[in-house]
C-alpha positions, 0 to 999 in steps of 0.5 A: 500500500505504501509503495502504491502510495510512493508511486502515486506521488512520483507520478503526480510530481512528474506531472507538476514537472511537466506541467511547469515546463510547459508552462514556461514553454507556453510563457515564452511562446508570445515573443515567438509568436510576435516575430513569426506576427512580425514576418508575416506583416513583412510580407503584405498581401496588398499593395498601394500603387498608382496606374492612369486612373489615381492611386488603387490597392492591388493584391500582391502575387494575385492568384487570378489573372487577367492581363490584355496590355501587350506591352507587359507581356515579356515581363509577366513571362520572364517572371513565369507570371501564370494568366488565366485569360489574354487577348491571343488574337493580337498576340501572334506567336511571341508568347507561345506558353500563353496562347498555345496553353487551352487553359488560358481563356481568349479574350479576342482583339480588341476590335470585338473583344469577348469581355464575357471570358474576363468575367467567367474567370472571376479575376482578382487582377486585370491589366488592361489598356493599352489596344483595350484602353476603350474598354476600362469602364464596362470592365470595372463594372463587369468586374467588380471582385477585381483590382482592375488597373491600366499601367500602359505608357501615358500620351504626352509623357515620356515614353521610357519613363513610362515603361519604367514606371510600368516595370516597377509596378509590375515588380510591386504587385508580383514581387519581384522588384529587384528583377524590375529594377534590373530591368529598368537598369538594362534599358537605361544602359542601352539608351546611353550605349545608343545615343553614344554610339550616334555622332549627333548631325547624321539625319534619320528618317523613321518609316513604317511598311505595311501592305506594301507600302512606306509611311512615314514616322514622325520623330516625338509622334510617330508609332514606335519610333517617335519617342526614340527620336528626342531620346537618342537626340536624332536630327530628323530628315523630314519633319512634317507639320500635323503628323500623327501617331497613327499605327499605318505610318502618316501617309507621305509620299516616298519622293518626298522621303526620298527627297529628304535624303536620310543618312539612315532609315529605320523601318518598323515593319508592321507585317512581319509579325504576323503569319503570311496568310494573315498579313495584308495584300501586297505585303513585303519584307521592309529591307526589300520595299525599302531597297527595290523602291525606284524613288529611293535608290539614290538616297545615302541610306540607301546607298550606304547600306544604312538601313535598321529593321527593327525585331518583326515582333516589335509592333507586338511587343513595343515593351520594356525589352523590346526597346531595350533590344532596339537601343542595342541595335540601334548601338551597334548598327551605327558603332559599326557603320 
């Protein structure tokens, strides 16, 4: 009986033990659990930034998205950025884990677009404007669950600038900044190395090909190519009084291009990024219109084999790495000649 009793009191001063342990275990636990409080705040589930339309609270790393803003789309597939729907219709074949993949839905073009896809996805995100910019109003109220946000380079401001800035809140919103400000580096670099690379009095002319034909771009204005003009301090062959930033290049005459006798041509060509059955009719390589035109044979630039043709898939893309792209060739284009 005594030794039961012995027992029960080394069993019961064994609990107390443990109990006492535990306890202090347990009175411990808060600072642990303030630090483990403390990473979780670290790492906030929204963020504050500003797009075109004023300040907004975006999710960080949103589980759904929507993007339809062309010029983004290098980025957000360098950071392996999974998008539940996308415009593949003006989308060509740069971008194959997107289009190709069936389980991102397609929202069209931006012609007849297929908002009803945005809403089916329940997103939590949407980047739109840009070819969609039109369409910013029925898709906040399509959409109301979702941050719907426009980060696409803003008229009347700096176009690299802008696509900085673009970058930067794309690297808030998916976590990746310091990607984005090596990015934001890379261009800046290929900027200086290009304006380096230029002596400064030879004269550009900037065109567009498409169906066939040569249109002109504006230096500042023009499609593509303007805002490259003021950044790299191009002197331009002709400048033309009311131009415009239209897509198909201003409609000016080739003599008068060819009357204006650049040092070098840049040509964007429109075609080249789309498949030969989707490109318009007559239709043909930029360095081929550009050399077999009769009107401009006796031009420097084309005498002297100063002409640039930009990447085929620039008209697509017009984004952060294609123009860090661009500035690099333009670099060695004219370190070399």
């Amino acid at each position: 009986m005594s030794n039961r009793l012995t027992r029960t009191a080394s069993v019961a001063a064994l609990t107390l033990s443990a109990a006492l342990v535990l306890s202090a275990c347990s009175s411990s636990a808060p600072a642990d659990s303030s630090t483990d409080e403390g990473s979780t705040n670290e790492t906030a589930s929204t963020v504050v930034i500003t797009d075109n339309h004023g300040e907004i609270e975006v999710p960080v790393n949103p589980e759904t998205v929507v993007a339809l803003d062309n010029t983004i789309f290098d980025t957000l597939d360098e950071w392996d950025v999974e998008l539940a729907a996308v415009p593949k219709d003006v989308m060509g074949s740069v971008w194959p884990g997107y289009t190709d993949d069936p389980e991102v839905a397609n929202v069209g073009n931006h012609r007849e677009p297929n908002l009803e896809v945005i809403v089916a996805e329940q997103p939590d995100l949407i980047i739109g404007g840009y070819r969609f910019g039109d369409y910013y109003d029925q898709i906040k109220a399509q959409n109301p669950q979702a941050a719907v946000i426009e980060i696409a380079p803003r008229e009347g401001e700096d176009e690299f600038d802008e696509l900085k800035r673009q970058t930067e809140i794309l690297g808030q919103i998916f976590a990746h900044e310091d990607e984005a400000a090596a990015l934001n580096d890379g261009l800046d670099a290929a900027i200086a190395g290009a304006k380096d690379a230029y002596n400064g009095t030879d004269t550009v002319m900037a065109v567009n090909t498409s169906a066939g034909q040569i249109g002109y771009l504006a230096p500042v204005v023009g499609r593509g190519l303007g805002p490259v003009f003021p950044a790299l301090g191009w002197q331009p062959a002709l400048e033309v009084e009311g131009a415009t930033d239209d897509h198909q290049g201003d409609d000016i005459n080739v003599e008068a291009i060819a009357d204006s006798n650049p040092d070098w041509i840049v040509a964007l060509d429109r075609d080249a990024a789309f498949a030969p059955e989707e490109r318009e009719a007559g239709s043909a390589p930029a360095d081929e219109l550009i050399k077999d035109s009769e009107a401009l044979q006796n031009v420097t630039a084309v005498q002297q084999d100063r002409i640039v043709i930009l990447d085929p898939n620039f008209y697509l893309t017009e984004g952060i790495h294609a123009y860090t792209g661009l500035f690099t060739q333009l670099e060695e284009a004219f370190s070399a000649a």
